[in-house]
TORPA-4810 file (N, C-alpha, C, O; in nm, 3 decimals):
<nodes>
NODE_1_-8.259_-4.482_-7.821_-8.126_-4.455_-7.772_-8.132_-4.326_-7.688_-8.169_-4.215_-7.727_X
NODE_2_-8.091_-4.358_-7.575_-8.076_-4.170_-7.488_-7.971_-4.095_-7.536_-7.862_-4.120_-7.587_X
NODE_3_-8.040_-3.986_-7.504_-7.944_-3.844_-7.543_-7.837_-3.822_-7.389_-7.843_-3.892_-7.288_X
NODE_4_-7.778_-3.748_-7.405_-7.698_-3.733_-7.283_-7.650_-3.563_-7.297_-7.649_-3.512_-7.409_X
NODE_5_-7.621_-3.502_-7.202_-7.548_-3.368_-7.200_-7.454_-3.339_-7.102_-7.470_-3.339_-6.980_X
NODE_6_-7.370_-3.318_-7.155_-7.201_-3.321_-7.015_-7.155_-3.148_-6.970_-7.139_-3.049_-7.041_X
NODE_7_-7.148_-3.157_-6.890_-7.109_-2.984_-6.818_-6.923_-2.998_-6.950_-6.883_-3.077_-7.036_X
NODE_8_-6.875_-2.876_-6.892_-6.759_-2.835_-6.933_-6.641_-2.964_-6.887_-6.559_-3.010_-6.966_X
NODE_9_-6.656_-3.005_-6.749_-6.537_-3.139_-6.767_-6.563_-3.282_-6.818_-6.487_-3.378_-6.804_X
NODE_10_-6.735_-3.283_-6.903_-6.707_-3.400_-6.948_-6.825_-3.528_-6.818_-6.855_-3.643_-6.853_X
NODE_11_-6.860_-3.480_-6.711_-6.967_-3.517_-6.631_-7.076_-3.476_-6.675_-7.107_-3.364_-6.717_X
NODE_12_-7.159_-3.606_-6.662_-7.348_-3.578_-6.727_-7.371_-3.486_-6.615_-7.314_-3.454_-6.510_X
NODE_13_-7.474_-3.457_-6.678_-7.578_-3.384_-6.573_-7.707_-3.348_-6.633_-7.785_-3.261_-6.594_X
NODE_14_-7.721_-3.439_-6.751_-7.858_-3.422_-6.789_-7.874_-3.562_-6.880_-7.783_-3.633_-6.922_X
NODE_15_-7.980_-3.575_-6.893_-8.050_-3.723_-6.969_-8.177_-3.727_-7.037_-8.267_-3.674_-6.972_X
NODE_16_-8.209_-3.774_-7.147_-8.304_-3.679_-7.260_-8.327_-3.864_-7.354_-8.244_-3.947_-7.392_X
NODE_17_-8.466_-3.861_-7.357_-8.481_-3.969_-7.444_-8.512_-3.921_-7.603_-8.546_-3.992_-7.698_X
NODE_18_-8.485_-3.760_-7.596_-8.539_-3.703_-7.755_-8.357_-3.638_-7.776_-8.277_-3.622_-7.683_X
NODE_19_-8.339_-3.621_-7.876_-8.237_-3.592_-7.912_-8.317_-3.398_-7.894_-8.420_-3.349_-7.941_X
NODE_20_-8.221_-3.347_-7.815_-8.184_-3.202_-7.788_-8.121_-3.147_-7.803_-8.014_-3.202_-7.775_X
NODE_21_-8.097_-2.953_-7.874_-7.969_-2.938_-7.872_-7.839_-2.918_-7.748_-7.864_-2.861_-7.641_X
NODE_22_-7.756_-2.950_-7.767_-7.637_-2.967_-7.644_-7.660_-3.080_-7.605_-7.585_-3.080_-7.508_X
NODE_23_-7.713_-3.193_-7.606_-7.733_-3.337_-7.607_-7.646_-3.434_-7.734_-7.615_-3.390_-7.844_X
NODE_24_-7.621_-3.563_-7.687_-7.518_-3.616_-7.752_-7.540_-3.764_-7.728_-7.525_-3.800_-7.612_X
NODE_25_-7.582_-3.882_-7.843_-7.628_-3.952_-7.841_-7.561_-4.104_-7.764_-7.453_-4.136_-7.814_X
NODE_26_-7.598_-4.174_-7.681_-7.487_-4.197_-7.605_-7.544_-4.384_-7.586_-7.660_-4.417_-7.610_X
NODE_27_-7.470_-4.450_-7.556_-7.507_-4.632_-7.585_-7.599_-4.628_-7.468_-7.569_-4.558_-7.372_X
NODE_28_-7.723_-4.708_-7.468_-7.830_-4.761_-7.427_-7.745_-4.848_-7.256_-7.784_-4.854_-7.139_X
NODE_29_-7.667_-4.881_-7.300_-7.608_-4.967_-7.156_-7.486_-4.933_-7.090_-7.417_-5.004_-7.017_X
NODE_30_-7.459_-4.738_-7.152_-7.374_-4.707_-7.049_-7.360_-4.679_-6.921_-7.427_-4.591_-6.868_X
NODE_31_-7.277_-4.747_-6.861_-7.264_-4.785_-6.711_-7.301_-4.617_-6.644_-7.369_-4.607_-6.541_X
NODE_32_-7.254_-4.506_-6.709_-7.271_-4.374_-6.661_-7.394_-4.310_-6.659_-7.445_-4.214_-6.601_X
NODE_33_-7.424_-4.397_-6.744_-7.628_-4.344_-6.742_-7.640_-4.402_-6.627_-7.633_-4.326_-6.530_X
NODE_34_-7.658_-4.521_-6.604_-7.653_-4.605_-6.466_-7.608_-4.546_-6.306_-7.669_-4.564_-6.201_X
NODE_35_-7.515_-4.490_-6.321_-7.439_-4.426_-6.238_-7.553_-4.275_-6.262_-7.648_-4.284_-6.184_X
NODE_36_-7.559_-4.158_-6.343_-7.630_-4.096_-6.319_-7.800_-4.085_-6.266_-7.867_-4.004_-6.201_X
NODE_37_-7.818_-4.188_-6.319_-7.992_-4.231_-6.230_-7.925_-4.213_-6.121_-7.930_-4.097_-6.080_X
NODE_38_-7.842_-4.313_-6.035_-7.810_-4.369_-5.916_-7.802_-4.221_-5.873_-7.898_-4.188_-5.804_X
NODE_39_-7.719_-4.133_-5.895_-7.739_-4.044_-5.783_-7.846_-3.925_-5.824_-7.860_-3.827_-5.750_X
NODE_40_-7.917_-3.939_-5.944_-8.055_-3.857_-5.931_-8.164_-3.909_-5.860_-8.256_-3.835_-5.826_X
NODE_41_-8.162_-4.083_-5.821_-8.240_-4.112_-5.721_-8.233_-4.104_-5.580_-8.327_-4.109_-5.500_X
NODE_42_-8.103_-4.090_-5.556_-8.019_-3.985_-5.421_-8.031_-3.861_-5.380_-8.037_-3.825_-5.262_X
NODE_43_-8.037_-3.770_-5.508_-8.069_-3.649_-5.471_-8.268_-3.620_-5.439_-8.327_-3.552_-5.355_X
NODE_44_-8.314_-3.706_-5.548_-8.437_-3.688_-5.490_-8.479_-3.740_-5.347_-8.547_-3.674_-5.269_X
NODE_45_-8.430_-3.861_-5.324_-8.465_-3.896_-5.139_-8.442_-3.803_-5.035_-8.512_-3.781_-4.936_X
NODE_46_-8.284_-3.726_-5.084_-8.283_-3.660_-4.971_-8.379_-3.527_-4.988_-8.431_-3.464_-4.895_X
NODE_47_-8.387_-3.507_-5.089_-8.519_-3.337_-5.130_-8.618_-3.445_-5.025_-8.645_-3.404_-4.912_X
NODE_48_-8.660_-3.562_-5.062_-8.817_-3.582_-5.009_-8.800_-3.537_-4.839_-8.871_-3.458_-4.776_X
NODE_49_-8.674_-3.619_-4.788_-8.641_-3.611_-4.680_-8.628_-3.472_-4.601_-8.662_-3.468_-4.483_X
NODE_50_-8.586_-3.375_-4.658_-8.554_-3.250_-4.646_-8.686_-3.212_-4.625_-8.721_-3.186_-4.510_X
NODE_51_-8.795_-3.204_-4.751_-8.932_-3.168_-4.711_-8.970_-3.196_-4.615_-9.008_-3.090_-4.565_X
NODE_52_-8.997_-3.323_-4.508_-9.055_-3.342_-4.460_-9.014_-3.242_-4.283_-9.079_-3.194_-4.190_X
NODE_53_-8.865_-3.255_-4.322_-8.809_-3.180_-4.190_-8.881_-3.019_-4.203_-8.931_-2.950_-4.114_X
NODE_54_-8.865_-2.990_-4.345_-8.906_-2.855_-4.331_-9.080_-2.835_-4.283_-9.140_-2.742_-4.229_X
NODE_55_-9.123_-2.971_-4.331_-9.282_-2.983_-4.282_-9.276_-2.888_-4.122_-9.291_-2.771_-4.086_X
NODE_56_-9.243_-3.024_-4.058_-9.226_-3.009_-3.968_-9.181_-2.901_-3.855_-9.204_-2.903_-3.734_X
NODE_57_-9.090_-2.781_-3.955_-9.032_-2.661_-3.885_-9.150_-2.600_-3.886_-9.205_-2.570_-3.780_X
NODE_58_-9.205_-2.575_-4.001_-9.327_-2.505_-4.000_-9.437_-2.500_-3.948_-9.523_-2.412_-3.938_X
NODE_59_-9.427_-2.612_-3.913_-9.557_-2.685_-3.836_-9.499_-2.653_-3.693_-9.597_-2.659_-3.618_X
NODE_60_-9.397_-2.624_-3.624_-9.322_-2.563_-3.528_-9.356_-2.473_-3.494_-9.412_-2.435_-3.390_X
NODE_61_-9.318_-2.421_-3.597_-9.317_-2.247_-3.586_-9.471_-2.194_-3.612_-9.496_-2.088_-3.556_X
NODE_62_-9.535_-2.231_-3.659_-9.711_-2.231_-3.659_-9.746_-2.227_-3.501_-9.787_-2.123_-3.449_X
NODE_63_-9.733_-2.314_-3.450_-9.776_-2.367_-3.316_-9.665_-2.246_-3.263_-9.745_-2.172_-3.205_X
NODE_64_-9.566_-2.196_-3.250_-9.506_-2.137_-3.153_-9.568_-1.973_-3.155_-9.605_-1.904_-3.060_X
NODE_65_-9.561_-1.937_-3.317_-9.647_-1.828_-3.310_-9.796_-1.817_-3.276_-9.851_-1.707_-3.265_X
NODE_66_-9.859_-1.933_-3.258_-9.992_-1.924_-3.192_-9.971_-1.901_-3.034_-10.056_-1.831_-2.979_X
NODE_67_-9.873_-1.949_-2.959_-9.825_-2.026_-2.813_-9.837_-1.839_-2.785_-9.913_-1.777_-2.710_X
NODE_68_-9.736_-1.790_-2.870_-9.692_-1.665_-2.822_-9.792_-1.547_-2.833_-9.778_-1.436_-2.783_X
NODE_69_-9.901_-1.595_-2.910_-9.985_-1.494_-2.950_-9.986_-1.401_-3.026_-10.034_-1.295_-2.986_X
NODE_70_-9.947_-1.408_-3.124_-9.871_-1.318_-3.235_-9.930_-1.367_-3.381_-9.912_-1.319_-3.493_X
NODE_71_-10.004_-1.479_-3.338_-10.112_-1.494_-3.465_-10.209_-1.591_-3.396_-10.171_-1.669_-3.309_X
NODE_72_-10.321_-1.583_-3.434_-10.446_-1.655_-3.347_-10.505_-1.781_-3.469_-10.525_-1.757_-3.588_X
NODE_73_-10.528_-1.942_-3.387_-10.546_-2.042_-3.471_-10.622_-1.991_-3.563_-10.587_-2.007_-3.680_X
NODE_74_-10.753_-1.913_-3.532_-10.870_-1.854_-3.587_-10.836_-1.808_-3.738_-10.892_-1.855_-3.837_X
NODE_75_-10.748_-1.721_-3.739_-10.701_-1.648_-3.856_-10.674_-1.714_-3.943_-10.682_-1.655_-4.050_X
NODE_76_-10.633_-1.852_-3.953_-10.561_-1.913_-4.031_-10.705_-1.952_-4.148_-10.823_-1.937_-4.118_X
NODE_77_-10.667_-1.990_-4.246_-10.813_-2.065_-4.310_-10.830_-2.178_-4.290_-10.743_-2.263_-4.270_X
NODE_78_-10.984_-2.195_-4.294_-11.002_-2.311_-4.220_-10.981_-2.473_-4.313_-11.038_-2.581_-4.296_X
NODE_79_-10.900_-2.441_-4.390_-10.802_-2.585_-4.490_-10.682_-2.610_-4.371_-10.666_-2.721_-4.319_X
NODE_80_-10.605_-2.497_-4.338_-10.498_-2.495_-4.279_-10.526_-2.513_-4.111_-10.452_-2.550_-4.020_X
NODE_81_-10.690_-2.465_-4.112_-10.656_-2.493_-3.899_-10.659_-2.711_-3.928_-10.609_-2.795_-3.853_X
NODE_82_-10.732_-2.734_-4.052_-10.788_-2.870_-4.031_-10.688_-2.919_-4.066_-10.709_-3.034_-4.028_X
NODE_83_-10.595_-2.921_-4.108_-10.482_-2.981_-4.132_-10.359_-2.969_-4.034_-10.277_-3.061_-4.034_X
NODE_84_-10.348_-2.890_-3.974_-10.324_-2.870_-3.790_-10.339_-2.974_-3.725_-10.257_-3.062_-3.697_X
NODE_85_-10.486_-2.962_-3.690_-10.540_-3.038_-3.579_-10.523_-3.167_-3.657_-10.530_-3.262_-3.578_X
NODE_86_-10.502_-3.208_-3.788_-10.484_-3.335_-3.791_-10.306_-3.354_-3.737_-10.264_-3.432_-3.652_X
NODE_87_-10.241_-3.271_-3.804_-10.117_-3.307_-3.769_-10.075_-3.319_-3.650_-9.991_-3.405_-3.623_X
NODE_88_-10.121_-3.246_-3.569_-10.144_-3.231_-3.411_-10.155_-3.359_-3.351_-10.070_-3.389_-3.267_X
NODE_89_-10.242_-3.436_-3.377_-10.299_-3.511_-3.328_-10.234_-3.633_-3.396_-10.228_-3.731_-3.322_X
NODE_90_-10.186_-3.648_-3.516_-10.111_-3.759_-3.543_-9.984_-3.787_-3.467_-9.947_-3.891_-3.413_X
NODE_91_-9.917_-3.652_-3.478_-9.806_-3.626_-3.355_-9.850_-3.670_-3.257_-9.760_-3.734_-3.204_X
NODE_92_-9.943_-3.676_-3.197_-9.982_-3.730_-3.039_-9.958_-3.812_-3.051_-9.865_-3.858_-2.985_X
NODE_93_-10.033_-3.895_-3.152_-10.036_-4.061_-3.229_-9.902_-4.094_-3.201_-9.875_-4.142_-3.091_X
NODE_94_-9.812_-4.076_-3.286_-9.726_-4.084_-3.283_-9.613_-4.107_-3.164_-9.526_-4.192_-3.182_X
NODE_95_-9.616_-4.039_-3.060_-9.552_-3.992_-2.939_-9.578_-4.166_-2.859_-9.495_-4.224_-2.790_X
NODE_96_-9.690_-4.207_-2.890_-9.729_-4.292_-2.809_-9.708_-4.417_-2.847_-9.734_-4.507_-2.768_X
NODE_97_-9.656_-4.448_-2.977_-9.664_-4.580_-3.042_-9.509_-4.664_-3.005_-9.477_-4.774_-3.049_X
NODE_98_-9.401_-4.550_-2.882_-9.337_-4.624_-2.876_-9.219_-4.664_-2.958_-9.158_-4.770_-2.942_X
NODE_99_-9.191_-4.574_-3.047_-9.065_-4.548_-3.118_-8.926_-4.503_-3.051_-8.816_-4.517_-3.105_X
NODE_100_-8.941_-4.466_-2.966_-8.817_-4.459_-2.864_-8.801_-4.503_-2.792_-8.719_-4.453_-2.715_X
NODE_101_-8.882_-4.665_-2.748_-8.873_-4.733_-2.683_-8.949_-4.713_-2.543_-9.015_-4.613_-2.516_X
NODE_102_-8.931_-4.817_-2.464_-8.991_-4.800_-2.302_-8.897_-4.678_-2.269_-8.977_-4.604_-2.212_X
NODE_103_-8.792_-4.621_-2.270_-8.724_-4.517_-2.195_-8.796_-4.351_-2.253_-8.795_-4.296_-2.364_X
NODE_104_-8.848_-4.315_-2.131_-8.917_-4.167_-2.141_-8.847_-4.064_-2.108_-8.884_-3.950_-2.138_X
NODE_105_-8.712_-4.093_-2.026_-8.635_-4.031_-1.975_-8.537_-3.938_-2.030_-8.451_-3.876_-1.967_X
NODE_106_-8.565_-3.935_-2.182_-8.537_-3.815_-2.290_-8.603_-3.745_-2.325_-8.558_-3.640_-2.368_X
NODE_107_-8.760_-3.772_-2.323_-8.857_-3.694_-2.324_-8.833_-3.554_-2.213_-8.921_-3.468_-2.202_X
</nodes>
C-alpha cells in the first residue's frame, strides 16, 4: 500500500512505498496518486528538456569565449576539448540533415 504526504492545503507532494513519518497511508488505486505521477512525469520532461537547452548555452558560450579570446581551446582538459569537437561536429551533422527543410533563407 503507498504512503502519501500532503502540504498544509491537503495537495500531495510526496509518495513513499515505506510508511514515513508525515506520510499517511492512502488506497493503492487512488486516482490522485495517478494524477500525481502524471505531473511528476511532467516536471521531469521539462528538467530533461531544460538541460539540454542549458547544454547547449554552454556549449555557446564555450565557443564564444574561445571566438573572443578570453580562454584558449588548449586550456580546457583534454575530456572537455574531445567532447567539443564532438559536439561541434554533430552540430554540423545536424545543420545538414535538413530539419528546416529546403528553405535556407533563415539561416
Amino acid at each position: 500500500m503507498p504512503y502519501v504526504r500532503r502540504d498544509a492545503t491537503g495537495q500531495l507532494i510526496a509518495l513513499s512505498s515505506e510508511e514515513l513519518e508525515g506520510f499517511q497511508e492512502a488506497p493503492l488505486d487512488a486516482a490522485e496518486i495517478a494524477e500525481f505521477e502524471h505531473r511528476l512525469g511532467d516536471a521531469k520532461a521539462r528538467l530533461q528538456e531544460s538541460d539540454r537547452d542549458v547544454v547547449r548555452v554552454l556549449d555557446d558560450l564555450v565557443n564564444l569565449l574561445i571566438d573572443k579570446n578570453l580562454i584558449r581551446f588548449t586550456d580546457l582538459p583534454a575530456a572537455a576539448q574531445r567532447k567539443l569537437i564532438e559536439r561541434r561536429g554533430l552540430r554540423e551533422t545536424g545543420s545538414h540533415l535538413g530539419l528546416l527543410g529546403d528553405d535556407t533563407s533563415l539561416l
